[in-house]
N, C-alpha and C positions, 0 to 999 in steps of 0.2 A: 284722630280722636273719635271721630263718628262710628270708626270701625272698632275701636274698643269699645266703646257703649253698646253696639250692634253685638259684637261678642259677648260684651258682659248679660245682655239681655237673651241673648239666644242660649245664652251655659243657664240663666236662671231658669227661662222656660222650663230646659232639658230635665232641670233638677226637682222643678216640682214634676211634671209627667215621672221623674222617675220614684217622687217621693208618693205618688198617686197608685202607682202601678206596682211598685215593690212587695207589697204584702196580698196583690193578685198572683203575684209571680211565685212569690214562696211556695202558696198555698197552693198553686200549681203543681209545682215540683212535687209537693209533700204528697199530691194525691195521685202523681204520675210514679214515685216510687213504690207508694200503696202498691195501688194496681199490679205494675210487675212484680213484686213480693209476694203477692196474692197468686200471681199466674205460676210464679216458681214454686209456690206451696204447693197448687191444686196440680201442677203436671205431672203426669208421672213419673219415674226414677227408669233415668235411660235403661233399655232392654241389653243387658248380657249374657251369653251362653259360656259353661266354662266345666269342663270333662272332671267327671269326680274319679270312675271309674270305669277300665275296660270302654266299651263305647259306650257308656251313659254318660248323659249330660245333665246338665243343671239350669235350668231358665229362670235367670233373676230378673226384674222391671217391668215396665209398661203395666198396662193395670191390671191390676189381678195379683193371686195370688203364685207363688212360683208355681213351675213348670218344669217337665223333665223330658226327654226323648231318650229313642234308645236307637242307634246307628244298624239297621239290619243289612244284610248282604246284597237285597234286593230294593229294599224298601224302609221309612221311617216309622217308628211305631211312636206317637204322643202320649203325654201323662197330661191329662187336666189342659186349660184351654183359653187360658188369662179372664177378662170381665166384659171387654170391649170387641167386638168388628176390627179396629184398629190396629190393637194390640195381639189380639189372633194375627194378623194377615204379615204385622212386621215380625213379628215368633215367625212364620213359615218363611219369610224372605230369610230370614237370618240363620235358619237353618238351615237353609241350601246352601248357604255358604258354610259350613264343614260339612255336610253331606248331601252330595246332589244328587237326592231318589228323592222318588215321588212318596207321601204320605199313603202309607198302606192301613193304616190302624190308627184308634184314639182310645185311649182307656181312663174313663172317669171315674174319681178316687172318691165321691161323696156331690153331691146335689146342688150347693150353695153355691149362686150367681158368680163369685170371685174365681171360681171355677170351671163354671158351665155358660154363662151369656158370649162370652167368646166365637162360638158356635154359630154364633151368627155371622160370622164373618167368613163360612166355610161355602166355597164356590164350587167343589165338587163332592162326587158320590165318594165316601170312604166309613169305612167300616167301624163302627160306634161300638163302646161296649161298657158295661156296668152292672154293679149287682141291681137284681131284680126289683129291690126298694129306692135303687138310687131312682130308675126309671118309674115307680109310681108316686116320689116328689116331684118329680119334674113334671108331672102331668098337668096340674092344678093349672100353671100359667102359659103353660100350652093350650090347653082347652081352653080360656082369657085371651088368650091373640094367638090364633092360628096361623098366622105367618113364622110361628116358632115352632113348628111340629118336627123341622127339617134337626130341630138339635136334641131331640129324642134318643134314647141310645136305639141300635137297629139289633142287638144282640144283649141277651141278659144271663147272670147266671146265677145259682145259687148256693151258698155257704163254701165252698172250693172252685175254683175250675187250672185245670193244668196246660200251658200253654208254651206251643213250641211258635217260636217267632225265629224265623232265617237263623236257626244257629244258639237261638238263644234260647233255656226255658227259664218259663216263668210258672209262678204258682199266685194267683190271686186267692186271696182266702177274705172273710168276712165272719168273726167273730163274736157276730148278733150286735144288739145297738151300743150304741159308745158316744161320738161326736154326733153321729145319725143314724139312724137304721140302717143304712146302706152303705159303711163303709167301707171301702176297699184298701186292701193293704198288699203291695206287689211286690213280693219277694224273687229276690234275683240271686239262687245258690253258690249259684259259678263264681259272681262274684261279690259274693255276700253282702248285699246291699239290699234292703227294704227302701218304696216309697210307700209312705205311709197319710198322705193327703193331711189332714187336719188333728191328728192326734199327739203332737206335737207343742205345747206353745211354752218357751221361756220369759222368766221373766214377768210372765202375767200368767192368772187362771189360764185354765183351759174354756174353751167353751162347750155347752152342752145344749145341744138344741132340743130344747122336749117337744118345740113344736112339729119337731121332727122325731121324735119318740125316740130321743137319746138319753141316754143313763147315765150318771156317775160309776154306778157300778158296773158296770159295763165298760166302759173306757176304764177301769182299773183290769179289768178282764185283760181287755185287747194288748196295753203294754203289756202287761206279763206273759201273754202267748206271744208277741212279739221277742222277750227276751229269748223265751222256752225254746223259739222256734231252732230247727239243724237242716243242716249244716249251720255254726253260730252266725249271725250276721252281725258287720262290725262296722257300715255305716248306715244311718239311720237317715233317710231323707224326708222332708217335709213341706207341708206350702205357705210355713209362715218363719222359719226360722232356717239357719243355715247346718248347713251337716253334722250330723253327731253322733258319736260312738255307744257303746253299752252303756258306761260310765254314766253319763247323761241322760237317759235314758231310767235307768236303774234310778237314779238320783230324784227323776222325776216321779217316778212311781212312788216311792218313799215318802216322798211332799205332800203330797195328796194322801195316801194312808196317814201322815200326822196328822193332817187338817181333819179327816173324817171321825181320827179318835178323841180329837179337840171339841168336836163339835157333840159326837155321843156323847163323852162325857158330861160336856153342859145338858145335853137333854136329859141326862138323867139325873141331874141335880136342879134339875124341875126351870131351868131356865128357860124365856119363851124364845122366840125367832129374831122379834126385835133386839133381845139383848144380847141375841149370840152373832148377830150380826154389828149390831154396834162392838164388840169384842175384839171383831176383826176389824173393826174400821171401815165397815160398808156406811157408806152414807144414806141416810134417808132421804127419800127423793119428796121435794116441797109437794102438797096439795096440790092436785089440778092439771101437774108434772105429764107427761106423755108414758105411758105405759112402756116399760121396756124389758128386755129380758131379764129372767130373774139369775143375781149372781152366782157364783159356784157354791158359797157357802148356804147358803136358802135351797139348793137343789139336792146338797147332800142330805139336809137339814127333815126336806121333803119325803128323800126317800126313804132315811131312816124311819122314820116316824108311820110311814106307809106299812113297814115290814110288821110294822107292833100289832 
């Protein structure tokens, strides 16, 4: 009998401690699932390589924006250069694994961090290259922390350059400003492939950097020499979207000419900014709001109105 009462009292103990502790515990939980949901959010999307064409490759994940190499006879030649130390260094381990040559080359498609802070992660000498405006963007925060001078391009060129790589030629060209002033578009005849850096985006605007003295009309430019260009090139490669043909491309170009004649025309029917962007359904950002860049239809909006 004593041992039942002893039971009975040691199960009630148990039940208030558990009835005391139970909503520490949930709330526990709730903030330990948090946490890891948070951490799957912010990590980056596993690194894969995966052959489009001939020996070029395709670099999806880790931070940044894609990535491309090109498999040379001797050596690897890089396109662009993820955002991280990190994410550079596992790109180079993972490329040894389909081709084990050393890193002869890097060629930088446009200026922008998602692209170019990679570089800090580059533990040997290897031969840098970019249009001439990509390297006097990159200056600014070079000269701000000089420990970054090493991800400078070491080679520049300007408006063409023609390049033989082990076997392969390339034609880099630069079609004046578009996304940036400097960017590079790396046409591959042989096997008619373009990478084309940031000129690209489905599914959302494009962006246009003016603070990098980039145009709308200009990026209407550059697709179109991109379509123009011959031998035709029939994949279209980019660092924000996955591969895509003329069709898409073409498609693209056309969107963006309707959007500019949507917008003339309200400016000539004396509408102001405000109301051609409420039109579209840009939102206006509350008082006080953080300054940010200004959206595609206010840039077009801009430059028309420049040209009057």
């Amino acid at each position: 009998m004593k041992n039942a009462i002893f039971y009975q009292l040691k199960l009630s103990t148990w039940t208030k401690y558990i009835c005391l502790f139970a909503p520490l515990i949930f709330i526990a939980g709730l903030i330990l699932a948090a946490t890891l949901f948070a951490q799957q959010q912010t990590s980056p999307p596993p690194l894969t390589i995966e052959r489009v064409r001939d020996n070029i490759y395709l670099i999806r994940g880790g931070s940044g924006a894609n990535c491309y190499f090109i498999a040379g006879q001797k050596s690897n030649l890089l396109v662009d250069a993820k955002m991280t130390p990190d994410s550079f260094q596992e790109m180079l381990a993972e490329i040894q694994k389909i081709s084990a040559k050393p890193l002869g080359l890097i060629i930088l498609t446009h200026s922008d961090g998602d692209h170019v802070n990679g570089l800090r992660g580059l533990s040997q000498k290897v031969r840098l290259l970019a249009h001439r405006k990509t390297y006097e963007e990159m200056l600014p925060a070079v000269e701000q922390t000089p420990e970054l001078k090493d991800i400078l391009p070491s080679e520049t060129y300007e408006d063409i350059l023609v390049l033989e790589f082990e076997g392969t030629r390339l034609e880099l060209k630069n079609f004046g400003p578009a996304h940036t002033s400097g960017d590079t578009i790396i046409f591959i005849p042989v096997s008619q492939v373009a990478i084309t850096g940031d000129l690209m985006f489905y599914g959302r605007d494009p962006l246009i950097h003016k603070h990098k003295n980039g145009t709308f009309f200009g990026y209407l430019k550059t697709l179109q020499a991109m379509l123009d260009y011959r031998p035709e090139i029939e994949i279209f490669l980019s660092g924000h979207a996955e591969p895509v043909g003329r069709q898409e491309v073409a498609g693209l170009l056309d969107s963006l000419k309707e959007k500019e004649a949507r917008v003339r025309q309200m400016i000539e029917q004396g509408r102001t900014l405000d109301e051609i962007k409420s039109a579209f359904g840009v939102p206006t950002p509350p008082p006080g709001s953080p300054v940010r860049r200004p959206p595609l239809v206010e840039i077009i909006y801009q430059e028309i109105t420049e040209k009057k």
